[in-house]
C-alpha positions in Angstrom: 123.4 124.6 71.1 120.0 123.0 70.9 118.3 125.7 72.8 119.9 128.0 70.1 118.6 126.2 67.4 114.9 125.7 68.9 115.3 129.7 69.2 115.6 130.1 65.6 113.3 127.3 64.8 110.3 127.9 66.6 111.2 131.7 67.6 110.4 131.7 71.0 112.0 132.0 74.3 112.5 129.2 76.4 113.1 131.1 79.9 115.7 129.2 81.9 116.6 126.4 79.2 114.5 123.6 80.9 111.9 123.1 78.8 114.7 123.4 75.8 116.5 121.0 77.5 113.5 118.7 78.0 112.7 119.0 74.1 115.8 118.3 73.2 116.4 115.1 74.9 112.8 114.2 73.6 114.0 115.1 70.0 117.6 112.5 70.9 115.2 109.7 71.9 113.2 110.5 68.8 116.2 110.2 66.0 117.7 107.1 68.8 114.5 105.0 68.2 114.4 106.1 64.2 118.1 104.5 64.1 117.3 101.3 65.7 113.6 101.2 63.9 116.5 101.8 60.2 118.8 99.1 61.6 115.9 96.6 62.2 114.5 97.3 58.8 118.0 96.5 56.8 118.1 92.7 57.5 114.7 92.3 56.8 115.0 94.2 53.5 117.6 92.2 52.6 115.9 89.2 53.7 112.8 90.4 51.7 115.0 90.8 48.4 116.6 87.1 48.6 112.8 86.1 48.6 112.1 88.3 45.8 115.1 87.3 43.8 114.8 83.4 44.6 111.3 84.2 43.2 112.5 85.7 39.8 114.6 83.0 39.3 111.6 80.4 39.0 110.0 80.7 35.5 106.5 82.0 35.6 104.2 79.2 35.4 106.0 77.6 38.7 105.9 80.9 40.5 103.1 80.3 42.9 102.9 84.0 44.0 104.2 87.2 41.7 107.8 88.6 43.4 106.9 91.5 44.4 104.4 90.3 47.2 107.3 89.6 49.3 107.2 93.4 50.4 103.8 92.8 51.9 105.6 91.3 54.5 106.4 95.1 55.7 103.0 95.8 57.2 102.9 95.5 60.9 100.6 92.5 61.8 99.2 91.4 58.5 103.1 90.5 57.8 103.2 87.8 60.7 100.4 85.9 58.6 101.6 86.9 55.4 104.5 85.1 56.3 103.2 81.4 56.7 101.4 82.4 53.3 105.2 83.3 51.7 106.5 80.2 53.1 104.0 77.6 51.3 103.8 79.4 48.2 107.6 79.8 48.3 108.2 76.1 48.9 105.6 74.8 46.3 106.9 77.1 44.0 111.2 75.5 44.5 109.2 72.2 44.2 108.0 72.6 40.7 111.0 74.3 39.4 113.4 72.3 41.3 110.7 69.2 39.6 111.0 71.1 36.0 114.9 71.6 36.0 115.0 67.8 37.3 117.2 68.9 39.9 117.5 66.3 43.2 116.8 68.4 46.3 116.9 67.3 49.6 113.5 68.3 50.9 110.2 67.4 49.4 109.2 71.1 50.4 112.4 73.3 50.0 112.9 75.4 53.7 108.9 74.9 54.2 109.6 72.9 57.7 112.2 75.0 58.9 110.5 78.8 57.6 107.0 77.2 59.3 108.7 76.8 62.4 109.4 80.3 62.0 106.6 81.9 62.0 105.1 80.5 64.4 108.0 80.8 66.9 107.6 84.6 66.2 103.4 84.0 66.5 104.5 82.3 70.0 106.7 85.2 71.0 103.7 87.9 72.5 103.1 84.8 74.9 104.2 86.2 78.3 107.3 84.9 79.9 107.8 81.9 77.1 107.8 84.7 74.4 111.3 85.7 74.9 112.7 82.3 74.1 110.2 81.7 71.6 111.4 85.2 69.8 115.2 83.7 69.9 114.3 80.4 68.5 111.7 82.4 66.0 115.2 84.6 64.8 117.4 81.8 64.6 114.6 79.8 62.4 114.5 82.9 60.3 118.2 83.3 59.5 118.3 79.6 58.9 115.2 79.9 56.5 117.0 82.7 54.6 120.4 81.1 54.6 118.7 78.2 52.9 116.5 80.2 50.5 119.9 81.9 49.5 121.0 78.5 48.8 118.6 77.8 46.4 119.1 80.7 44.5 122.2 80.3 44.1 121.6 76.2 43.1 119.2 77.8 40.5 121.1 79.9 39.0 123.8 77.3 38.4 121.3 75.2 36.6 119.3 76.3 33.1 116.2 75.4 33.3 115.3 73.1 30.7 
């Protein structure tokens, strides 16, 4: 089937089917990485849109950084230092609204400790032979960071800011 299809594709002949047969498990490798590279990307989208929204729902003069630089965590190595940038702004800015809205939080920074030790678990990840574990601490950070950024969303949005 594939060698029929590269026949009406590219027109040509492929002689015994090998080099068919070669391009087409190059071309199933291909689409296999694109679908883990699309399932990678959906928690981290998702992840990037709780940032986004937590974001929105701090009035503007709190909002230490505009929303929509959350995406700039997307580009390959600038988005590892962009990072540590999204987690201080993100705390400072939950501070001051949390301050505004005179709501009592638990943290003087909201999920700064926890979304530092983050980032640089996933910064400590490329070192050889520790990186591995430092990648599984670095993705159980992150899920807790989000869980808790979720969190205070959600204790926003039950509270009108005053």
């Amino acid at each position: 089937m594939i060698q029929s299809i590269l026949l009406r594709y590219y027109g040509g002949d492929f002689g015994d089917g090998a080099a068919a047969g070669m391009f087409g498990g190059a071309l199933i490798a291909i689409v296999f990485v694109a679908i883990l590279i699309g399932i990678g990307l959906i928690p981290q989208i998702l992840y990037m849109l709780t940032l986004q929204n937590t974001l929105k729902e701090v009035s503007p003069e709190n909002q230490k950084m505009p929303p929509a630089n959350v995406w700039l965590l997307l580009i390959p190595l600038f988005g590892t230092v962009w990072a540590f940038i999204v987690v201080n702004k993100m705390a400072d800015s939950l501070k001051a609204e949390f301050a505004k809205r005179n709501v009592p939080i638990d943290e003087d920074r909201p999920g700064y400790s926890v979304g530092l030790t983050y980032c640089i678990l996933i910064c400590c990840s490329i070192i050889p032979f520790l990186g591995f574990l430092a990648a599984i601490g670095g993705l159980v950070c992150w899920i807790i960071y989000w869980v808790k950024i979720a969190g205070y969303k959600t204790k926003l949005q039950q509270t009108k800011p005053m």
